[in-house]
C-alpha positions as CSV (number, residue, x, y, z in Angstrom):
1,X,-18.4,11.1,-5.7
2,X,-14.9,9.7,-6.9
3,X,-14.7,8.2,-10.4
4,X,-12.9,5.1,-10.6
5,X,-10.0,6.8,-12.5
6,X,-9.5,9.4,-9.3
7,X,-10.2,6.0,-7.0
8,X,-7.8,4.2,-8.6
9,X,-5.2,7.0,-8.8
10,X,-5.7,7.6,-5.2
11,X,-5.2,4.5,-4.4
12,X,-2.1,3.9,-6.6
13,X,-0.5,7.3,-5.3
14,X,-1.1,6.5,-1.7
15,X,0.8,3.7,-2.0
16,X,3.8,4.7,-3.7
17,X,3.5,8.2,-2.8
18,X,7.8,8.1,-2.3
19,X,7.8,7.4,-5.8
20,X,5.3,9.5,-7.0
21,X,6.9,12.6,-5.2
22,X,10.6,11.6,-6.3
23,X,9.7,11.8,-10.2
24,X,7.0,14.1,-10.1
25,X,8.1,16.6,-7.4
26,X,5.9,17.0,-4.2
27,X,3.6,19.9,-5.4
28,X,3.2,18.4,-9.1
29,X,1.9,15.1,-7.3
30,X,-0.6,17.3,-5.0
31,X,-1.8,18.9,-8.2
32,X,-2.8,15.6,-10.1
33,X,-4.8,14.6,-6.8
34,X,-6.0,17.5,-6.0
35,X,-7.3,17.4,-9.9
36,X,-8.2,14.2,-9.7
37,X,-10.9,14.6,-7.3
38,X,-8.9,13.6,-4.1
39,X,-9.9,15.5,-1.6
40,X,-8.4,13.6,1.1
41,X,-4.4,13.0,1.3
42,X,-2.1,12.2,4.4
43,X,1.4,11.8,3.2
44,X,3.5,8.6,4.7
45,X,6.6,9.1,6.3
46,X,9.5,7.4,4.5
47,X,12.2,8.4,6.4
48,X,14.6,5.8,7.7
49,X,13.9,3.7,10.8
50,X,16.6,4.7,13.8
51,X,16.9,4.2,17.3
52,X,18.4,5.8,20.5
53,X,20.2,4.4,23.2
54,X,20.8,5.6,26.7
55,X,23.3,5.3,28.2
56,X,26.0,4.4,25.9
57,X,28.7,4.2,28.4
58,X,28.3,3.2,32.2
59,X,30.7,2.9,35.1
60,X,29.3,0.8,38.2
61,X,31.1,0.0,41.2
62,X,30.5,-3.8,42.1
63,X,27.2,-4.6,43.3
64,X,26.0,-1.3,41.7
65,X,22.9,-1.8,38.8
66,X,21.0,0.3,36.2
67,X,18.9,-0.1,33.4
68,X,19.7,1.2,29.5
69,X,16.8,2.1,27.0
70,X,16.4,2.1,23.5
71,X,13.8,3.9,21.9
72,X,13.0,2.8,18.6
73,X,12.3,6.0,15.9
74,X,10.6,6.9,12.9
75,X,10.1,9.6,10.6
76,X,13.6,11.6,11.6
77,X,12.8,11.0,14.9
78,X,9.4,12.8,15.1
79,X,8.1,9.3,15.7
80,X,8.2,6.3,18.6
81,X,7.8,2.9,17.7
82,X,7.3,-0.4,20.4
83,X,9.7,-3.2,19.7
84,X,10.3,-6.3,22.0
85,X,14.0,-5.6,23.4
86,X,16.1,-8.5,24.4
87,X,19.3,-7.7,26.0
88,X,22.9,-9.8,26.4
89,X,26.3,-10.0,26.9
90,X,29.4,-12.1,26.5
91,X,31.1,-10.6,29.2
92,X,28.7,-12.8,32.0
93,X,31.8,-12.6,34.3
94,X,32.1,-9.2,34.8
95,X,28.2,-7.8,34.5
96,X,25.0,-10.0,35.0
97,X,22.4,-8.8,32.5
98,X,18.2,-9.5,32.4
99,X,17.5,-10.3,28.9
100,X,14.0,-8.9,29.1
101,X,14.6,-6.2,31.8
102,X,18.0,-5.1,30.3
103,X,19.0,-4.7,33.6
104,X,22.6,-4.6,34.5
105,X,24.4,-5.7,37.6
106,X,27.9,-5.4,38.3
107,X,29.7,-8.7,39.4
108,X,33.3,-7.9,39.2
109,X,35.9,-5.3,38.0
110,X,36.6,-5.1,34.5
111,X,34.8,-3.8,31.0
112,X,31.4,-5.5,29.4
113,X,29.4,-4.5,26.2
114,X,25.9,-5.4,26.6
115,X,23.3,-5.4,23.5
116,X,20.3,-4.3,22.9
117,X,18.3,-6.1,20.2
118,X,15.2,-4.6,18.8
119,X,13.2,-7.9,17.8
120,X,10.7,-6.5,15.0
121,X,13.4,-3.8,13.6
122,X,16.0,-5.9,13.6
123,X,18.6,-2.8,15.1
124,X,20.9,-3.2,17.8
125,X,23.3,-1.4,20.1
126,X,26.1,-1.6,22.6
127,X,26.6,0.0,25.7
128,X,30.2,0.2,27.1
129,X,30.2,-0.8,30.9
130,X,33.1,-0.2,33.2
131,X,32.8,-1.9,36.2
132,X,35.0,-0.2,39.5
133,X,35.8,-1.7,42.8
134,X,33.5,-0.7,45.7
């Protein structure tokens, strides 16, 4: 049975584990729970939130489509995370984008960016388009 001082420290450690590991050191914080009277512990990934595109550069000929993906990651990229992706570009004379599909058609010759815009995470990213004649 956990006393309310090993409850309490699990508790408090769990949630500021970053913290406890940064000043403490990770095996000096494992010690005080393990001493404590923890016996359970899963340490939370801190690492920073990034994301992959694919493709980041397309050339179509005109009439031509295709679809980017971004992949939202976690814990240096060990980890997937869902996100709502909306998908745009300025460039609406040259490519024809689906904001929800983030599919891509090819109207005319020239060069578009279109965006990807992670909606929960905030992070976004261009792909380069060149669009060729048929």
């Amino acid at each position: 049975m956990l006393s309310l001082f090993s409850l309490r420290l699990r508790l408090t450690i769990r949630s500021s584990w970053p913290s406890f590991r940064r000043y403490l050191g990770t095996a000096s914080a494992l010690a005080l729970l393990a001493t404590s009277g923890c016996s359970e512990f899963t340490e939370v990934c801190t690492r920073e939130l990034g994301w992959r595109l694919t493709p980041t550069a397309q050339t179509l000929r005109v009439g031509e489509s295709f679809k980017p993906d971004m992949v939202i990651l976690s814990c240096g990229g060990r980890d997937q995370s869902r996100d709502t992706m909306s998908w745009s570009t300025e460039d609406t004379h040259i490519v024809a984008v689906d904001s929800v599909s983030g599919r891509v058609s090819a109207l005319a010759v020239g060069q578009a960016v279109v965006t990807g815009r992670a909606q929960f995470y905030g992070v976004s990213d261009d792909v380069k388009v060149t669009v060729v004649a048929p």
